[in-house]
N, C-alpha and C positions, 0 to 999 in steps of 0.2 A: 322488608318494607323499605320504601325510596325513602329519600331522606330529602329529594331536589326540594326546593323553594315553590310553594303552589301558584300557576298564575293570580292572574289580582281575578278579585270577584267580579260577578257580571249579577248588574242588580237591575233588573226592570220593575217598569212604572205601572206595569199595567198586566194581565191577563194575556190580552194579545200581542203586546211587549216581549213576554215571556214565550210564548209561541213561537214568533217572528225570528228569534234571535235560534232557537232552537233547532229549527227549518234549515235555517241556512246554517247552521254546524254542522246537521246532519250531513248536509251536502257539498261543504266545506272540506275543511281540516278535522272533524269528526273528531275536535277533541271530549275527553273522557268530562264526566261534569258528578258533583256532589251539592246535590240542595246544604246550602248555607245552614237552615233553621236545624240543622241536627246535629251541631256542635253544642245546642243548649239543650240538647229535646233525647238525645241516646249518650251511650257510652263505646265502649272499644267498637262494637262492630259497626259503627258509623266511618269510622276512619276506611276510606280506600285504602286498597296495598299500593296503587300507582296513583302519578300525580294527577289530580283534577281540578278544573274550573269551578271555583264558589259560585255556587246559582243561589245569591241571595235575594227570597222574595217576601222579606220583611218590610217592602212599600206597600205588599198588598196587606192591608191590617184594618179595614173597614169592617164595621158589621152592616152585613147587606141587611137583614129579617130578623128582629125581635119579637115576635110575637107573646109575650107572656105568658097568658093565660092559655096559652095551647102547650105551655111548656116543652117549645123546641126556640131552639136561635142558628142564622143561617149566617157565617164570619169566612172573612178571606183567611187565607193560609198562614198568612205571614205575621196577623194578632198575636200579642204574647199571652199568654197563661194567665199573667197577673193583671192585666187589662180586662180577660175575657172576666176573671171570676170577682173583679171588682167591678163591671156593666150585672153580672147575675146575682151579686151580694146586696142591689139595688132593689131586687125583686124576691129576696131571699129563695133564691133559689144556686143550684149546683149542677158542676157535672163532675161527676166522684169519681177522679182519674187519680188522686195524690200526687200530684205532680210538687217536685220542690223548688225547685226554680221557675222565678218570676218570666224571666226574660225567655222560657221554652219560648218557640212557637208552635201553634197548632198541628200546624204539616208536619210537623217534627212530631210532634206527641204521639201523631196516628198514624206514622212511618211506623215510629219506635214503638206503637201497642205498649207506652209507659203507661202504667199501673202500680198499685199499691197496695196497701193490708187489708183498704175495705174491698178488694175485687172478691170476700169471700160471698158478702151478699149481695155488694152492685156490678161486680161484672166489670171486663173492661172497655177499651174504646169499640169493640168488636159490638158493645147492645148495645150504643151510642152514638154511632155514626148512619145518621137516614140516609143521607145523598152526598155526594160530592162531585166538583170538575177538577178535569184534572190534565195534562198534557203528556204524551209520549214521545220517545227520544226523540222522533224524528220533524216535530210541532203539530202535530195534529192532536185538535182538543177532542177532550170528550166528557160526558156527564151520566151517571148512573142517578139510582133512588130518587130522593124528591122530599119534599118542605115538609110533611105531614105526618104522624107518628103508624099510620095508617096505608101503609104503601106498600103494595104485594103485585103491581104492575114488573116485567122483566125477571131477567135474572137479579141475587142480589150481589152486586158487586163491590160494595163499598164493603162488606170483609174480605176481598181480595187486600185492600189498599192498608187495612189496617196490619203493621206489623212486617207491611213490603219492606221496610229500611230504603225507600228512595230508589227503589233499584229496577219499577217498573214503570214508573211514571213519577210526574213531581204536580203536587197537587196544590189548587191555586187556591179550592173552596170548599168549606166542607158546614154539611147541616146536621148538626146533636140534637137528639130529647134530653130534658133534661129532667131533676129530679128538686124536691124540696130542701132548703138550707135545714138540718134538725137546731133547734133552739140549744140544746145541751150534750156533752158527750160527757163520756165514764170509760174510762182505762181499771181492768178490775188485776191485778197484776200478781200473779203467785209464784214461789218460787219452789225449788224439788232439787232433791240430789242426784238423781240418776234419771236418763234418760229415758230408760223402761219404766218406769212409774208414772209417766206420763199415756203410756199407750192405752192400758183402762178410763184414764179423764179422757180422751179424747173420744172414744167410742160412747163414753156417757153426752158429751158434748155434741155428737149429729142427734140424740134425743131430746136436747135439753128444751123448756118449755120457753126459754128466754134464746134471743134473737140476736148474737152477738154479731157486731158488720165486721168483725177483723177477729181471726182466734192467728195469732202470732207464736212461735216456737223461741226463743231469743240464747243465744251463749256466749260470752264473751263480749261482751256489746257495750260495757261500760257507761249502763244508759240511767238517765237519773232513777233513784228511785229502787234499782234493782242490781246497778253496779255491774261485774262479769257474774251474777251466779244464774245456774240454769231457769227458766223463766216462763212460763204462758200467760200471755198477753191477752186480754181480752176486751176489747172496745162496742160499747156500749154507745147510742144516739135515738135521740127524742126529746122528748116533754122529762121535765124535772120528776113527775109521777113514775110516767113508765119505767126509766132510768132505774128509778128507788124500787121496783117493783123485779127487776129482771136483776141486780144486784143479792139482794135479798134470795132471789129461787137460785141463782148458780151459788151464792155461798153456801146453800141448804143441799144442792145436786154434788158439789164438789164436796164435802165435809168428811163422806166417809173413805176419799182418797187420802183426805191427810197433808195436804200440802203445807211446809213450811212456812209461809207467811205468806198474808194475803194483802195487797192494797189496794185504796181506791182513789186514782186521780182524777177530780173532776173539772169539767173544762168548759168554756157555755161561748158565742161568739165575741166576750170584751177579752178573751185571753188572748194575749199577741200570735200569732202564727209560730213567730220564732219560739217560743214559750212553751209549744203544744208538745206532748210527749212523740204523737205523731209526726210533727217535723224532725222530733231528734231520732227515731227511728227512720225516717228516710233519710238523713242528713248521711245515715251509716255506710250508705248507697257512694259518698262520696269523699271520706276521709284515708282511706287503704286502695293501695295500686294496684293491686292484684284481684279481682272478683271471678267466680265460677258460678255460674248458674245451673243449678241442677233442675229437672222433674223425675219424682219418680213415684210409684202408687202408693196413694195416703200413708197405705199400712202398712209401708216399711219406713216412712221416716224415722221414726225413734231408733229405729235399725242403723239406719247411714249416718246419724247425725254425728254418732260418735266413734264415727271411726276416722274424721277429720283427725288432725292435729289439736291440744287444745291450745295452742298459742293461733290459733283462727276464729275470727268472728263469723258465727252463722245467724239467721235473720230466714229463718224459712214460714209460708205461708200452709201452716201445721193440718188444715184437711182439704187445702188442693198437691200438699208431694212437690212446691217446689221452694227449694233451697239455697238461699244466695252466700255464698262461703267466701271470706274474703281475709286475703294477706298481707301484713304490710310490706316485706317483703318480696322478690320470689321464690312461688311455692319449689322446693329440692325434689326431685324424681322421686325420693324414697316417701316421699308425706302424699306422690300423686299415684303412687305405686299400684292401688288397691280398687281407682277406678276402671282400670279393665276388667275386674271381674264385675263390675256396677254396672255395665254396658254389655253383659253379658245378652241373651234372651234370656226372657222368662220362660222360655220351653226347655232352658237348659241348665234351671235353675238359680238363672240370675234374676236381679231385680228390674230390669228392663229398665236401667236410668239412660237419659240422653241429658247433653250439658253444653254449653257453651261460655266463653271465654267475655263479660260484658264492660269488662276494665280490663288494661295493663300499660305501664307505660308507654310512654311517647315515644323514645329511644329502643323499645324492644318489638322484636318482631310479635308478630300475634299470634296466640297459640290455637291448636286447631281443637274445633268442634266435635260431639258425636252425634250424632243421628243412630236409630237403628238399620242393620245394611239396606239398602235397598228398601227405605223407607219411603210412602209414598210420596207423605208431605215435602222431600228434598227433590223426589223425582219430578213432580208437577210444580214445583218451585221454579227447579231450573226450566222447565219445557217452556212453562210460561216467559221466563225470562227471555230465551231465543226467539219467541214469538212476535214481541212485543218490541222487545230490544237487540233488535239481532246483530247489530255493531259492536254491542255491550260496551254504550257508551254511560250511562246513568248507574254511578255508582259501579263500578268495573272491581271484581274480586270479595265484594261485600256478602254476598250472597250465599258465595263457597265456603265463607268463614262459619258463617251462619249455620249450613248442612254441613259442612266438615266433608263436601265431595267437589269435585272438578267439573267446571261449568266448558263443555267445549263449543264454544261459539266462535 
C-alpha cells in the first residue's frame, strides 16, 4: 500500500458541480478519485491501494421528498446518518440499517451495504433503496428506480449500487422506503458453554412462534451484561404487550436446552443511543484492528466458530452464516492456518466459506480476500467495473481486495 500524501479533496456544490469536474479529469490527468463519504460509512476496503482524490460530496445533504405517510424519503448523498434518522425520529419512523456513526454519509452507507443485527428480519440497504442518481467516472449522469414503493418500470439497478464500494459510480441521490420507529425493544441474552449446544436452539429458533429482529452468536465480546462468555443474543421490538408476550414463548421454546443464564435488557426510545446494548455491540465493529468477515452456511457456524483462537472476539449474525472475527493484534499464520480448508468447495467436502479482510491498520498492507474460484459474483464484478470504468479511475484496487482476484484493465 502507497503511503504518498493524498491530494487535497475536491468538494463540489452541486450535482452538476460534481459531473463537471469529473468530465474534465476524465479527459485530463485521469487522476484516480475515492468518494470522501466512505471514510465514515466502510472500513478497510474503502481504503485505495494507490493515491486518490477526496471526492467529497457532503455539500450535497438536502432532503429533496419527504413524503410521510407514503413512507419513502428522497435525500442527497452527502446527508449524514444522524441527520437523516433525527428528520425520521420526527415522524417515528426508521430505516434499519444500524449504522453507528453519526457523521456516515448516505452514499457511503449504500457503497458499503452497512448493516447490522436486525438485517435478520429487515434486510439490508439492498430492500431499501427504490431509486438513485448517480454519476460515472467519466461525468455522465445517470438515474434508475424512482420515488414510489411501487416501481417495477426497467431494470432494477439500484442493487447494483448497493455494496459497489465507490468503485462504479459515486452517487449524488438516493430514494429509501422506509419502516415504523418500534416504541420498545428487549435484548433476551443467554449464555452456554460450548458451542455445539447451541446448534439444536438454533434449529428450534427458525420455528419459534416469536419474531426475533436480531438472533446474534457473541464470544469474547466483553459486552455489558454477558462479559466474554459464549452468548445468544436475542432482540426483540414493538409495543410493551407484544415484547412481554414473545419473551415469555422463547423462554418456554428455549427451557428444555438448558441455557446457563438467561437475561432481559429492556430498552424503549428515552434510553440514550450510546446506552443501547445495540450500540455497544456495533461499537465492537470498531475497537480491534484486525477484522475478518466470514459467510458461510447457517449450519456450520457453531462448527467454525470455534476453531478461531479464543483470545478473538467473534460477533456473528447466527441464522444468516456470517461471522465478524476480530484481533487486536495481528492475527500469526498458525491462528489463520485452517482457513484454507474453510474455503475449500462444498463438493470437496469443505464448508464453502468466502471472507474478506473489513479492518486492518493504517501502516499495514491489506490482506487478501476469498471468493470461490471463478466465482461468478467477482467475475460480473469485475466485467462490470471495465465497462463502466474503463480507466479504473473511481476507487482503483478496491474492488480486487474485495474478490481477492485481479482486475485487468
Amino acid at each position: 500500500m502507497s503511503h504518498v500524501s493524498p491530494p487535497p479533496p475536491v468538494r463540489p456544490a452541486s450535482a452538476s458541480e460534481a459531473a463537471a469536474w469529473l468530465a474534465a479529469n476524465s479527459e485530463g490527468n485521469r487522476q484516480a478519485i475515492v468518494p470522501a463519504g466512505a471514510e465514515h460509512s466502510s472500513l478497510g476496503l474503502y481504503r485505495s491501494p494507490q493515491p486518490a482524490v477526496p471526492f467529497d460530496l457532503t455539500a450535497l445533504n438536502r432532503v429533496i421528498d419527504y413524503p410521510a405517510r407514503d413512507l419513502t424519503i428522497t435525500v442527497e448523498a452527502g446527508i449524514t446518518w444522524g441527520e437523516l434518522s433525527r428528520q425520521l425520529a420526527c415522524e417515528h419512523q426508521q430505516l434499519p440499517l444500524d449504522v453507528l456513526q453519526p457523521d456516515a454519509t448516505i452514499g457511503g452507507i449504500v457503497a458499503a451495504n452497512t448493516s447490522g443485527p436486525r438485517r435478520h428480519a429487515y434486510g439490508t440497504a439492498r430492500d431499501y433503496l427504490l431509486g438513485f442518481d448517480a454519476i460515472i467516472a467519466d461525468g455522465t449522469r445517470f438515474k434508475a428506480g424512482g420515488r414510489v414503493v411501487k416501481n417495477v418500470a426497467g431494470y432494477d439497478l439500484s442493487k447494483l449500487m448497493v455494496g459497489s464500494r465507490g468503485t462504479i459510480a459515486v452517487l449524488t441521490q438516493c430514494t429509501f422506503k422506509l419502516k415504523p420507529l418500534p416504541p420498545e425493544s428487549c435484548w433476551l441474552l443467554t449464555t452456554w458453554d460450548l458451542s455445539s449446544e447451541l446448534e439444536p436452539v438454533l434449529q428450534r429458533l427458525l420455528l419459534s412462534d416469536a419474531r426475533p429482529v436480531a438472533i446474534e452468536l457473541l464470544q469474547g465480546t466483553h459486552l455489558p451484561h454477558v462479559g466474554d462468555r459464549l452468548t445468544l443474543a436475542l432482540l426483540l421490538e414493538g409495543s410493551a404487550t407484544s415484547i412481554r408476550w414473545e419473551v415469555e414463548t422463547l423462554r418456554r421454546e428455549l427451557s428444555p436446552f438448558g441455557p446457563d443464564e438467561l437475561v432481559e435488557v429492556h430498552e424503549n426510545r428515552e434510553t440514550p443511543f450510546g446506552d443501547r446494548f445495540l450500540s455497544h455491540l456495533l461499537a465492537l465493529g470498531h475497537e480491534w484492528s484486525w477484522e475478518l468477515t466470514m459467510a458461510v452456511p447457517p449450519s456450520r457456524l457453531t462448527t467454525v466458530a470455534p476453531l478461531f483462537p479464543k483470545t478473538c472476539r467473534i460477533s456473528a449474525h447466527a441464522l444468516e452464516g456470517v461471522l465478524r472475527v476480530s484481533w487486536k493484534a495481528a492475527p500469526t499464520p498458525q491462528e489463520l492456518a485452517f482457513l484454507g480448508d474453510l474455503g475449500a468447495s462444498s463438493t470437496g467436502g469443505g464448508m464453502a466459506a468466502v471472507w474478506e479482510w473489513t479492518r486492518w491498520p493504517e501502516a499495514s498492507p491489506p490482506p487478501p480476500a476469498y471468493r470461490q474460484p471463478a466465482s461468478s459474483a467477482s467475475r460480473w464484478s469485475l466485467e462490470l467495473k471495465r465497462k463502466l470504468d474503463p480507466h479504473n479511475l473511481l476507487n482503483p484496487g478496491v474492488l480486487e481486495l474485495a474478490t481477492g482476484e485481479t482486475a485487468a484493465i
